[in-house]
Steps between C-alpha positions, in 0.01 A plus 500: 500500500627180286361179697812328682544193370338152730457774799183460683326649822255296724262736649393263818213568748669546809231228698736278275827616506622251770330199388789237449371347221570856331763580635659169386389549153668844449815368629474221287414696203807755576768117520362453150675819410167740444518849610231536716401810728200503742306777643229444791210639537447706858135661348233635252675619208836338543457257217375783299827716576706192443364409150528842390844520638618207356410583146687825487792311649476264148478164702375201255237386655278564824416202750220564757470288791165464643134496470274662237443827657917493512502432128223745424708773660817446321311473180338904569885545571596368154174655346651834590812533328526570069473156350842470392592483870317211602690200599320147467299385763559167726307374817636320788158418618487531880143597581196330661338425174708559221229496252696657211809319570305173476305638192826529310595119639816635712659276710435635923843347598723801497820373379300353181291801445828743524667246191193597342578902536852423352437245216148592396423676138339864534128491394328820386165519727250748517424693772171613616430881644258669674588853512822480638499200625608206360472127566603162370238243592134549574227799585240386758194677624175461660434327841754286516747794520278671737441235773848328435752737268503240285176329281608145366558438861077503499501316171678223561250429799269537174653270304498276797196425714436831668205598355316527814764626716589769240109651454481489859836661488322805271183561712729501809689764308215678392727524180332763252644398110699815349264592214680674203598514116778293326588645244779311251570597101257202408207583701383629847286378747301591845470275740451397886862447563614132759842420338720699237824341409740671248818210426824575315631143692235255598480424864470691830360464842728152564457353223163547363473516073299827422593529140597181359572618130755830636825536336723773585688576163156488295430868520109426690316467817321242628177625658298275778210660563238381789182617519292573829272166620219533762399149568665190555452353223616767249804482740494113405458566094791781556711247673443228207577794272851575644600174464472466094683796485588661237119428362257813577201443681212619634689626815856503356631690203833402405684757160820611400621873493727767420380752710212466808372812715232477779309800652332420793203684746725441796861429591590171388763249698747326305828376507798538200721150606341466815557882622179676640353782349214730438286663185252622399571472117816385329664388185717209376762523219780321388888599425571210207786340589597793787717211703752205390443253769730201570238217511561116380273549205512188347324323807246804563165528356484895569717562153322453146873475353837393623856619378682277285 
C-alpha cells in the first residue's frame, strides 16, 4: 500500500499512556493540524503487531513511545515486513534510561521530541541481526548481563572508583569468564571472556560510552571486547584501559566489523537493547541501511553523513 501522506502512528507503552505530559503533547500535535493515531501497548508483542500493522496500512512514519526494549520491539516489527513497507522510524523517548534516544541527541520532553517525528529528514541506518533478531543500539555480554541484565551498569562502577567493590563483587559471584572463539572476516580469536560489547549506536546501560567511534549508516560494528582479570590489579590496568577507549590494550581490544560470531563452552547471558537472553554461540550481521530513522542528524555524532 502507497504511504498516506503526513499520517503517523505512535505505538506507546501502556505504563505511559496516561502520563499528562503525553497526553498533552499528542493533543497539541493533533491542534497543529497533524494526523496522528496512537495505539497502546497492553503486552509482549503488541509493538511488534503494531509496527507490522502499520506498515501494511501505508502510514508515513512510525513513532514509538517508550523505553529501549519498547523501541527494540517495534524495530523486529518493522524488520519483518519487505523493505519497501517500512515506514521511518521516530522515538518519543519515555523509558528509564533512554540510552539510544540520548545517543541520537533527542530531546526527552515529549511535545519537542514528537516535532522531531514530524519535521525530521529520514536517515538510512543500518540495522544489526542476530538470527532473527534484530536490534538498533548495542550487544552486551558477560557478567554484567548475568548478575545485572545489563553490563555497562558494572562498568561505569569501573570507570569510577569501584575497583574494590566490583572484584569483591566477582569472588562473591563466583563468576566463571565464558571462554570461546570470536571469529570476524579479519581475524579470530580465543579468549577468557569478562565483557563483549557489539555497538551499532554508542551508549547503553544509562549512559555509559562502549563504542565511542559507532556510526549507524557506516555499514560496521564496533567490537568492545574485555578480557577475564584475576587480581586486582589487572582489574586496575583493565579499568585504566576502558577509559582511553577506543585504544586496545592489554585487557581491552577495541576493532571495527562487518560481521562478528562467538561460540562459546557454555550458555552465554547477554542482552540485545537491554533485553535478557541466552547462548551458547551466535552471530552478528548487518542489513545496510535496513531502517530510515527520523533522528536530528545534524546535532548527532552517531551519523558519518547528514542529508543536504
Amino acid at each position: 500500500m502507497a504511504k498516506t501522506s503526513d499520517s503517523a502512528r505512535l505505538i506507546l507503552n501502556g505504563m505511559s499512556a496516561q502520563l499528562p505530559a503525553v497526553r498533552e503533547a499528542i493533543f497539541s500535535r493533533r491542534q497543529l493540524g497533524s494526523k496522528l493515531e496512537v495505539q497502546v501497548t497492553w503486552e509482549q508483542g503488541d509493538a511488534a503487531r503494531f509496527a507490522q500493522q502499520a506498515g501494511r496500512d501505508g502510514v508515513s512514519r512510525v513513532i514509538v513511545g517508550g523505553g529501549d526494549g519498547t523501541v527494540n520491539e517495534t524495530v523486529n516489527g518493522l524488520m519483518q515486513l519487505p523493505r519497501e513497507q517500512r515506514p521511518p522510524l521516530a522515538i518519543l523517548p519515555l523509558g528509564s534510561a533512554n540510552d539510544f534516544a540520548t545517543s541520537l541527541n533527542l530531546p526527552m520532553d515529549p511535545e519537542s521530541a514528537l516535532d522531531v517525528a514530524f519535521t525530521a529528514s529520514p536517515q538510512p541506518v543500518d540495522v544489526p541481526c542476530l538470527g532473527n533478531t534484530y536490534y538498533l543500539n548495542m550487544l552486551s555480554a558477560g557478567f554484567g548481563a548475568e548478575v545485572t541484565s545489563s553490563t555497562p551498569k558494572m562498568l561505569k562502577r569501573l570507570l569510577g572508583g569501584g575497583a574494590y567493590s566490583l572484584m569483591g563483587l566477582v569472588k562473591a559471584w563466583r563468576y566463571q569468564p565464558y571462554y570461546g572463539r570470536l571469529r570476524w572476516p579479519e581475524g579470530e580469536r580465543r579468549l577468557p571472556l569478562f565483557v563483549l560489547a557489539i555497538g551499532n549506536g554508542s551508549h547503553a546501560g544509562g549512559g555509559q560510552c562502549l563504542t565511542p567511534q559507532a556510526h549507524l549508516d557506516d555499514g560496521l560494528l564496533d567490537v568492545l571486547v574485555v578480557r577475564h582479570f584475576s587480581s586486582l590489579h589487572e582489574l586496575k590496568q583493565m579499568r585504566d584501559e576502558l577509559k582511553r577507549l577506543p585504544e586496545t590494550g592489554a585487557f581491552v581490544d577495541y576493532f571495527q566489523t562487518s560481521r562478528l560470531s562467538f561460540d562459546a563452552e557454555t550458555q552465554v547471558s547477554f542482552t540485545l537493547d537491554g533485553e535478557l537472553q541466552q547462548f551458547a554461540s551466535f552471530e552478528v550481521a548487518l542489513e545496510n541501511a535496513g531502517l530510515e530513522l527520523l533522528a536530528p542528524a545534524e546535532r548527532c555524532q552517531l551519523f558519518s553523513r547528514t542529508l543536504p
